[in-house]
KOLTI-419358 format. One record per residue (C-alpha): x, y, z negated. Coordinates in steps of 0.25 Angstrom, whole numbers, padded with zeros to 4 digits, always signed. Example, Ala and Ser with C-alpha at 12.3 -4.5 7.8 and 13.67 -1.06 7.14 Angstrom:
# KOLTI-419358
+0049-0018-0031
+0055-0004-0029
This chain:
# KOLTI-419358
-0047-0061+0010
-0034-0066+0012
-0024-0068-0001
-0009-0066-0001
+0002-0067-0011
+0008-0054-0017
+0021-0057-0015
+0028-0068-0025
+0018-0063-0037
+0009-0073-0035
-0005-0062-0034
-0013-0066-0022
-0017-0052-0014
-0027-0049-0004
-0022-0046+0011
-0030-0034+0008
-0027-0023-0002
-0037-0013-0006
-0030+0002-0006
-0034+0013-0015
-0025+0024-0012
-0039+0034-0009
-0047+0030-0021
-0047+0043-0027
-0045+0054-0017
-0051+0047-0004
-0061+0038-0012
-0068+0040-0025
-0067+0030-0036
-0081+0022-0032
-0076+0019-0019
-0065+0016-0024
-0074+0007-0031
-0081+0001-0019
-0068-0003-0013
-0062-0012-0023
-0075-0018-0025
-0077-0022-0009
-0061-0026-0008
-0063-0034-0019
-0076-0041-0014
-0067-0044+0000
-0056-0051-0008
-0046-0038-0009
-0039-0040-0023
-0028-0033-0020
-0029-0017-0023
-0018-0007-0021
-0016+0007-0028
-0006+0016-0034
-0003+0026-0044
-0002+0036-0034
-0015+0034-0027
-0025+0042-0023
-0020+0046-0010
-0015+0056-0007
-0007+0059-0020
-0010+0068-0028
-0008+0072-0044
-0024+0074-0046
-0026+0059-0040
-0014+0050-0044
-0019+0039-0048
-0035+0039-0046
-0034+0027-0038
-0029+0018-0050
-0040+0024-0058
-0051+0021-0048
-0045+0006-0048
-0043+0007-0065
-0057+0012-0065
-0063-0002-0056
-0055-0012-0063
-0061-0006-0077
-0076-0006-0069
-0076-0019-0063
-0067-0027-0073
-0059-0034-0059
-0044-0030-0062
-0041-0045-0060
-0048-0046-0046
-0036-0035-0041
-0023-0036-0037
-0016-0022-0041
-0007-0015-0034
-0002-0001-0037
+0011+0007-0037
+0019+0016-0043
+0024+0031-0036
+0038+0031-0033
+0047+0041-0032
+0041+0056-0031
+0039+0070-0036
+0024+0069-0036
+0024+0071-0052
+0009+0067-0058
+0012+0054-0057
+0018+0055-0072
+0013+0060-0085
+0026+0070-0085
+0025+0074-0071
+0039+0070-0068
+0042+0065-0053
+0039+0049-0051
+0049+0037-0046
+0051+0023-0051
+0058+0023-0063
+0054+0016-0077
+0045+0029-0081
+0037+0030-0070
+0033+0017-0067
+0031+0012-0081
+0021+0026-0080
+0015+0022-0066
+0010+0010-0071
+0004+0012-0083
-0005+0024-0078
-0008+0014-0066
-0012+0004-0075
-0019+0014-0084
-0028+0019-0072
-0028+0006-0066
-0035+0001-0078
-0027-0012-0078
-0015-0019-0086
-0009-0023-0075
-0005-0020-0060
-0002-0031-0051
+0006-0025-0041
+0014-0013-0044
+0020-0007-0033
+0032+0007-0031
+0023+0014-0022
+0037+0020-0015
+0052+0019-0018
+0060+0025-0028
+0071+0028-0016
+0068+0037-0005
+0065+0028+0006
+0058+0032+0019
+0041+0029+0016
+0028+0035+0019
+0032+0038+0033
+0045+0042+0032
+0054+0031+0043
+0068+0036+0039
+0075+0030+0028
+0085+0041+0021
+0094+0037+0011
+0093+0048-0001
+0101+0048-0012
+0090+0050-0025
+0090+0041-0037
+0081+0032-0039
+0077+0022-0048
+0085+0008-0046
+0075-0003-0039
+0080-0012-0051
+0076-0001-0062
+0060-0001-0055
+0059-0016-0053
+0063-0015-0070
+0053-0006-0073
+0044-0016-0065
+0047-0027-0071
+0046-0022-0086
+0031-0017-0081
+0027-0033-0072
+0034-0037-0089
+0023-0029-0095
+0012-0035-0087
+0008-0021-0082
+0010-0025-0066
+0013-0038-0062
+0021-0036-0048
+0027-0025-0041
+0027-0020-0025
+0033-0009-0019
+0028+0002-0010
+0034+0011+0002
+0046+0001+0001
+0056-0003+0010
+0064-0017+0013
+0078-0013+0005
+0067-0008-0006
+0060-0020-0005
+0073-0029-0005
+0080-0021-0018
+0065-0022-0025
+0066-0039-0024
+0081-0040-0025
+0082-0032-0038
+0069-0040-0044
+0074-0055-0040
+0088-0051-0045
+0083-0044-0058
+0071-0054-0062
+0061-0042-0060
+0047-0041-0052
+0048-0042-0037
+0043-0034-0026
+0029-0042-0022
+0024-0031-0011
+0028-0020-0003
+0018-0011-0002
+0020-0001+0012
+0013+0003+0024
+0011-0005+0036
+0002-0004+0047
+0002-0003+0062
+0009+0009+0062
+0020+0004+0052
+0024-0006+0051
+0039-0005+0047
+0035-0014+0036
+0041-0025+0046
+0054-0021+0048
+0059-0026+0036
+0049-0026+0025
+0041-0037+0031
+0051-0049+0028
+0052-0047+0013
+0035-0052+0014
+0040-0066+0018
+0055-0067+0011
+0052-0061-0002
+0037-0063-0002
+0036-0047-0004
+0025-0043+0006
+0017-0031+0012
+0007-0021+0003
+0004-0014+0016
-0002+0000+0014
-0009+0009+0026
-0012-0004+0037
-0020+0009+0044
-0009+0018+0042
-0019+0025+0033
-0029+0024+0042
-0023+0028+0056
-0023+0015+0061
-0038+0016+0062
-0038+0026+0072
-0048+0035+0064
-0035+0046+0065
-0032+0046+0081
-0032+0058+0089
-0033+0068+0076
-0046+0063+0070
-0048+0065+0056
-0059+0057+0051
-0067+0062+0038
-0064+0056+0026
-0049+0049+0032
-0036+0052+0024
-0031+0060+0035
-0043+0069+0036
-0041+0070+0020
-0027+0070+0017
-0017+0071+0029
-0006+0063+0026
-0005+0056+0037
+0010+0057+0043
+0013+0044+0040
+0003+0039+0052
+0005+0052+0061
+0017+0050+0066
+0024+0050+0080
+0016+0037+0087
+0005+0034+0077
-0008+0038+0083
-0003+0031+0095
+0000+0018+0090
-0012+0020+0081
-0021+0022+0095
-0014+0008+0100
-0018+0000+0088
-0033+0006+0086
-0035+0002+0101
-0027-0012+0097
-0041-0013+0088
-0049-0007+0100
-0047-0017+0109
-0046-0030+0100
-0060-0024+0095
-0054-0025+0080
-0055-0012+0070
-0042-0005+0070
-0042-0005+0055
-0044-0018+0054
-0034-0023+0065
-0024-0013+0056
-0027-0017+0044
-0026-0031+0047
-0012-0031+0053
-0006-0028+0040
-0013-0038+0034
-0010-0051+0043
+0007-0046+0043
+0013-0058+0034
+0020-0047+0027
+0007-0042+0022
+0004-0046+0008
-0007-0036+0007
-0013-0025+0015
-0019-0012+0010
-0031-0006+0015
-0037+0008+0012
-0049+0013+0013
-0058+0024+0009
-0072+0017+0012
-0077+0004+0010
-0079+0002+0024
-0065+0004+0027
-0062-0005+0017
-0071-0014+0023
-0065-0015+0037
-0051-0015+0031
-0054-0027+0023
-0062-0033+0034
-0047-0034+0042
-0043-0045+0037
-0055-0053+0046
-0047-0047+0060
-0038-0058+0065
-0026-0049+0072
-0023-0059+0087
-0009-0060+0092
-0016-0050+0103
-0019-0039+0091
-0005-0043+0087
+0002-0042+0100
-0006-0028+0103
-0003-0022+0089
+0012-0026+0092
+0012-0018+0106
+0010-0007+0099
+0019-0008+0088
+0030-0011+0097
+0028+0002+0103
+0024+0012+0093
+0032+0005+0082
+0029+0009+0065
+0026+0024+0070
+0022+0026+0056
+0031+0021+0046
């Protein structure tokens, strides 16, 4: 397993992180279990969660996925073999998040309330990486392409990196990300913290895969000037990019089947790119899962990627990417297609 650095905190990573947004709906808490143990056997130390999780989000559900983590660091006594990551919910109207039921977004109560029921479930004193799973500010995200301005109030990017700082002060996390976040966010998070002496951005956390990959257009730079690099969520576009989905199948057991929610990947052009890149695999006789997955992790702006999985043995294979050596030839291919059908899913 390959090691990199967490942006200027110094915490070496894994290229690989082990996602957990299922444990709890999708997977029950042994299997949840069975896959911390293998990652970790494999060299993963990197782990990625959220107060939101399980996935999809609901009020009965919200925060099971911490707990089943809580629950293996009280079992196995190995906290301090894990990187942390988890994040707190930005703005919205989902209300069960907070003891008084009132609506969320980033100000001083809420995070200061997000973290301490995430460490509470977490089992923990501390969490490594704390990320904001999406702005304060309306923004265009989760599929949405179109940026329009909207005049709400929100809560000041100085007035959050504060409530941040006093939190990375009282040793309860140690560095902060961002999520769903976009380059003049990015830009304001790591002006404001070098200006003010308060923590800086270390990751962005968004989604990047074959089918979107806007993350380049202007996200990519700040990896190598500011030493602020990709979290990469979705690398198989939550799992289209293995082809399971083409031509309306519905496999047992896949999220799709279970759950819908798929519009982020259903859009004009998707199933065909998606046909192009499985045959990419087809032909260079790779797994398409593995030729996806380790796209996103041989980018140099990639300082992690994030694999799901809801058995081991897709844990397995996806972890087992990081043995495929992209050629210039899968490369060349892989760009023919982009050029044509270009981010259909962003």
């Amino acid at each position: 397993m390959e090691y990199r650095k967490l942006g200027r905190s110094g915490i070496d990573v894994s290229a690989i992180c082990l996602g957990t947004m299922t444990w709890g709906q999708q997977n029950t808490q042994a299997e949840g279990f069975e896959q911390m143990d293998y990652a970790l056997e494999r060299g993963v130390n990197f782990f990625d969660t959220a107060e939101l999780y399980s996935i999809p989000p609901k009020a009965e559900t919200q925060g099971s996925t911490e707990t089943i983590i809580g629950n293996y660091f009280a079992e196995r006594k190995n906290r301090d073999k894990v990187i942390l990551a988890t994040k707190v919910v930005g703005r919205s109207n989902m209300g069960w998040f907070r003891e008084d039921g009132r609506d969320t977004e980033l100000d001083r109560a809420n995070i200061t309330e997000a973290v301490e029921g995430s460490l509470r479930r977490l089992k923990t004193d501390y969490i490594d990486l704390y990320q904001l799973h999406w702005p304060d500010r309306p923004l265009a995200a989760f599929g949405a392409a179109v940026y329009k301005h909207q005049g709400d109030e929100i809560n000041s990017i100085e007035s959050i990196l504060d409530v941040l700082g006093d939190l990375v002060k009282a040793g309860k996390i140690r560095n902060i990300g961002l999520s769903n976040e976009n380059a003049w966010g990015t830009a304001k998070f790591i002006q404001h913290a070098e200006a003010k002496g308060l923590p800086r951005v270390q990751s962005v956390q968004n989604a990047y895969n074959l089918l979107n990959r806007a993350y380049e257009w202007s996200l990519a730079e700040f990896a190598h000037r500011d030493d602020c690099g990709l979290f990469a969520y979705s690398p198989l576009a939550q799992g289209i990019l293995s082809g399971k989905y083409l031509d309306g199948a519905k496999p047992a057991g896949a999220r799709k089947t279970l759950f819908g929610r798929m519009e982020r990947y259903e859009g004009p052009g998707a199933e065909e790119a998606t046909r192009k890149y499985v045959q990419i695999a087809k032909d260079f006789n790779v797994d398409a899962t593995q030729l996806a997955n380790q796209f996103v992790t041989t980018r140099s702006f990639t300082t992690s990627n994030i694999i799901g999985a809801t058995s081991l043995e897709q844990l397995k294979i996806a972890i087992d990417s990081t043995d495929l050596v992209i050629t210039k030839e899968m490369e060349d291919a892989i760009d023919a297609v982009h050029a044509v059908h270009t981010n259909p899913c962003v």
